[in-house]
Each structure stands twice: as structure tokens, then as C-alpha cells.
N, CA, C and O of each residue as an XYZ file, in Angstrom:
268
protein
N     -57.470     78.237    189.094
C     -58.760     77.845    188.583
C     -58.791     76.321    188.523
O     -58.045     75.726    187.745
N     -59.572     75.724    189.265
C     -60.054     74.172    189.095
C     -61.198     73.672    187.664
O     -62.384     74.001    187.659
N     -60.723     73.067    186.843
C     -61.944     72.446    186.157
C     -62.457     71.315    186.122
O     -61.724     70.453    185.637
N     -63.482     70.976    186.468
C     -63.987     69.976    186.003
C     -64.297     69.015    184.861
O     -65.446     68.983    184.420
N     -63.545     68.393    184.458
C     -63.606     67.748    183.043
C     -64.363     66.471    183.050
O     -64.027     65.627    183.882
N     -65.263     66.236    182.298
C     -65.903     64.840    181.928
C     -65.946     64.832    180.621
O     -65.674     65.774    179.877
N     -66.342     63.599    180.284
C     -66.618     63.310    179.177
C     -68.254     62.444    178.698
O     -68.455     61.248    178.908
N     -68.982     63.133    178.218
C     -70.305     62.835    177.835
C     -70.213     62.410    176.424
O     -69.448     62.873    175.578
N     -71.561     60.962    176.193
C     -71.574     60.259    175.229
C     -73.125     60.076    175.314
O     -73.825     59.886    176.308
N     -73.541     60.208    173.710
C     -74.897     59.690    173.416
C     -75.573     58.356    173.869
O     -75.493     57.232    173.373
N     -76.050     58.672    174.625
C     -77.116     57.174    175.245
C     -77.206     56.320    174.229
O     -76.848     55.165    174.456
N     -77.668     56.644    172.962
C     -78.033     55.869    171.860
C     -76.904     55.592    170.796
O     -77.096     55.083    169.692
N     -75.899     55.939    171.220
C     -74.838     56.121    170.516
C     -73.554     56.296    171.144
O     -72.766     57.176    170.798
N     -73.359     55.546    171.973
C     -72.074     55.317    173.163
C     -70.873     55.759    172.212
O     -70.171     56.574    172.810
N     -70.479     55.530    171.127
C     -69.210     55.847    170.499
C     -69.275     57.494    170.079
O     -68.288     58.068    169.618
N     -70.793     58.283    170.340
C     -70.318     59.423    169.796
C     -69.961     59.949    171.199
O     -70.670     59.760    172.187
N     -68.781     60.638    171.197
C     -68.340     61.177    172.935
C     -67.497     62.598    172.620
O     -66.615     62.822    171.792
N     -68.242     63.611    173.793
C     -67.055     64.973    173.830
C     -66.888     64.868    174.715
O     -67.464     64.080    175.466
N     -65.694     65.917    175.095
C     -65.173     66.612    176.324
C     -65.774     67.391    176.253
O     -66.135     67.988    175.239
N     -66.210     67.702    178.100
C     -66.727     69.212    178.442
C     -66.458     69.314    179.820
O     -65.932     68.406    180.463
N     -66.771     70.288    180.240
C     -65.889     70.811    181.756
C     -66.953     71.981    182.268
O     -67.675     72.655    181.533
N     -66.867     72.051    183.702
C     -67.228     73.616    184.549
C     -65.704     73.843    185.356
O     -65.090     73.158    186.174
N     -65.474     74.961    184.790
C     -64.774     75.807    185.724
C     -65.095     76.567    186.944
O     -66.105     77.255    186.797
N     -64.376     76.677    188.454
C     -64.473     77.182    189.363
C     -63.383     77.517    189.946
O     -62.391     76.814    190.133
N     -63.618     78.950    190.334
C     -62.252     79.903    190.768
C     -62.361     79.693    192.395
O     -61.293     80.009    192.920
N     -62.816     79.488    192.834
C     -62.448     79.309    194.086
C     -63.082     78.118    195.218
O     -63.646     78.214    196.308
N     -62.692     77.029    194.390
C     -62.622     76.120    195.395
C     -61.567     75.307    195.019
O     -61.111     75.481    193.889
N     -60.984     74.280    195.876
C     -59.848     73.185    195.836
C     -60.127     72.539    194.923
O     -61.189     72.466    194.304
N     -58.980     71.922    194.758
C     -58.993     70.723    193.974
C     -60.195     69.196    194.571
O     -60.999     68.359    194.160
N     -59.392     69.805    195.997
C     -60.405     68.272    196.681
C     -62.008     68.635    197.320
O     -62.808     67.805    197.753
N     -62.205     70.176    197.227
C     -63.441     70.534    196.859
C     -64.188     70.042    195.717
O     -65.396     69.815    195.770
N     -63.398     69.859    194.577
C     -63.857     69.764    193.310
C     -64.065     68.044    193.047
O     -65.033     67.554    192.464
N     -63.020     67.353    193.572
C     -63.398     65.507    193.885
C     -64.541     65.253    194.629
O     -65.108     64.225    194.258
N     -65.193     65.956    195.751
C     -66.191     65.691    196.562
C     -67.229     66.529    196.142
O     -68.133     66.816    196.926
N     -67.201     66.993    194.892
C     -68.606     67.842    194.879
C     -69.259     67.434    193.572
O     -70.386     67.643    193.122
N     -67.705     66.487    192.886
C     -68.114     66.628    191.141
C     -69.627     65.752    191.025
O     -70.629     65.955    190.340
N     -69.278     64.691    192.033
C     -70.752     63.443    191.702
C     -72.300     64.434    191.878
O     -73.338     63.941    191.436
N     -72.323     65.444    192.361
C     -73.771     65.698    192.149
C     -73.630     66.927    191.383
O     -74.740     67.298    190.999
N     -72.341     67.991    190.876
C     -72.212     68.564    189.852
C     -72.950     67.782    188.613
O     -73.975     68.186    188.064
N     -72.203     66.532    188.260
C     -72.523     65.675    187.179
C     -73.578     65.354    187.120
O     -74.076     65.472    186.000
N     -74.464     64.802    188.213
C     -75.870     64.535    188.380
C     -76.834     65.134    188.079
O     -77.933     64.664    187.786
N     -76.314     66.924    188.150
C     -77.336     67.785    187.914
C     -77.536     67.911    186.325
O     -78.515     68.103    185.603
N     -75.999     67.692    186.084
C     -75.872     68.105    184.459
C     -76.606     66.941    183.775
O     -77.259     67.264    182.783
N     -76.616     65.674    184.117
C     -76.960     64.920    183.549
C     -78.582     64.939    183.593
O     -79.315     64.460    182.729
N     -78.838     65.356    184.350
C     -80.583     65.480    184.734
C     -81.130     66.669    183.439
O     -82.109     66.587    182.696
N     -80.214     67.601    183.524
C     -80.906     68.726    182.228
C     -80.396     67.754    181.077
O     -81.254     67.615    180.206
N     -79.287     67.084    180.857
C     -79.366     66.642    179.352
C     -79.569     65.351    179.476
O     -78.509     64.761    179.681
N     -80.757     64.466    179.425
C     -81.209     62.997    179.556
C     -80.570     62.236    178.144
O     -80.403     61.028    177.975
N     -80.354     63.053    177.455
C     -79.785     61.933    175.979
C     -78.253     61.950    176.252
O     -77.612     61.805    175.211
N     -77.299     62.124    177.664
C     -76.321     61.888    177.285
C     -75.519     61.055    178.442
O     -75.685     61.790    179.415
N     -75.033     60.357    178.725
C     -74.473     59.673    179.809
C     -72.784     59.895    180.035
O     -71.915     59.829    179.166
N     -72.610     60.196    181.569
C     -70.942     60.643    181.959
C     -70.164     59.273    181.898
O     -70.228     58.273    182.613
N     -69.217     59.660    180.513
C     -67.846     58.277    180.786
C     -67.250     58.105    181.336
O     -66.760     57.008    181.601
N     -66.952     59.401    181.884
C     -65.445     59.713    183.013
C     -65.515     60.728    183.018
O     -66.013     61.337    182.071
N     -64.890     61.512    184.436
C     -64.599     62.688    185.013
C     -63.367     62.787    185.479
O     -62.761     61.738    185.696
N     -62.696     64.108    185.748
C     -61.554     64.031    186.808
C     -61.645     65.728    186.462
O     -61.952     66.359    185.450
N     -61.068     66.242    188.309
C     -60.616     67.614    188.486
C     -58.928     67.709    187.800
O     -58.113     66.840    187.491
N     -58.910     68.971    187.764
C     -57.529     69.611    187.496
C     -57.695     70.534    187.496
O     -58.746     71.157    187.341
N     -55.980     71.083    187.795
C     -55.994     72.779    188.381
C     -55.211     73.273    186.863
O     -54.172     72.882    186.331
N     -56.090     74.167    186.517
C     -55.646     75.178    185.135
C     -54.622     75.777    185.300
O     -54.928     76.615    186.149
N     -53.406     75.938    185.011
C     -52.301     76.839    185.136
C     -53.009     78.093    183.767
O     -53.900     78.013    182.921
N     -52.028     79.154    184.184
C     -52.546     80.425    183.411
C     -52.208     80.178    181.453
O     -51.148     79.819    180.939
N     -53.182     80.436    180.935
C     -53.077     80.734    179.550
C     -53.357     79.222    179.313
O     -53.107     79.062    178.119
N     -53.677     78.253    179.743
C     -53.979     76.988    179.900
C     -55.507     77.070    179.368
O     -55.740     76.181    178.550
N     -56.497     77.840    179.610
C     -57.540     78.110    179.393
C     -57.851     78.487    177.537
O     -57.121     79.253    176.908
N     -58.890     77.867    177.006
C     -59.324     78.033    175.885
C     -59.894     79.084    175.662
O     -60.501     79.128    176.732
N     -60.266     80.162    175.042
C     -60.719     81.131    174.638
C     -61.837     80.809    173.590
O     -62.448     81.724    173.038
């Protein structure tokens, strides 16, 4: 499993910041580097109050996953 991890912060409030991620089971890792910029784009388009700090892929090893 590849996830996508970024980190989003309040436009109006740059210091408030979470982690959040999309998971995908079947594509690469370097699927997941060349696809994240308009993944993010889209996400950022539904939520306008929040701006991406940083991103990066990684591959989930098992039980690695949050419940």
C-alpha cells in the first residue's frame, strides 16, 4: 500500500497544521511522486481555507496502518 502524506495548514493561520494522507493499493511508489501534484490540487480546490506544506509518498508495511 502506497500513501500519500501531506501536511495541510490554515491559510489564515499558517501555524495551525495536520497530517493527512490518501492511500492507494495499487500503484507505485513512483506512480504516487508523479501523480501527487494534481492529487493535491484537487484536494486543495475542495478545501480553499487550507494550503499544502509538504508532501511525500511512502510504502506502508503491514500493521503500519492506523485503524
Amino acid at each position: 500500500m502506497i500513501e500519500l502524506l501531506f501536511v495541510t495548514c490554515l491559510a489564515t493561520a499558517p501555524d495551525q497544521c495536520q497530517e493527512r494522507s490518501l492511500l492507494y493499493t495499487d500503484i507505485s511508489p513512483m506512480t504516487c511522486m508523479i501523480g501527487a501534484q494534481p492529487e493535491l490540487a484537487k484536494w486543495t480546490a475542495a478545501h480553499p481555507a487550507f494550503e499544502i506544506a509538504g508532501w511525500r509518498c511512502r510504502t506502508l508495511k503491514p500493521g503500519e496502518l492506523d485503524i
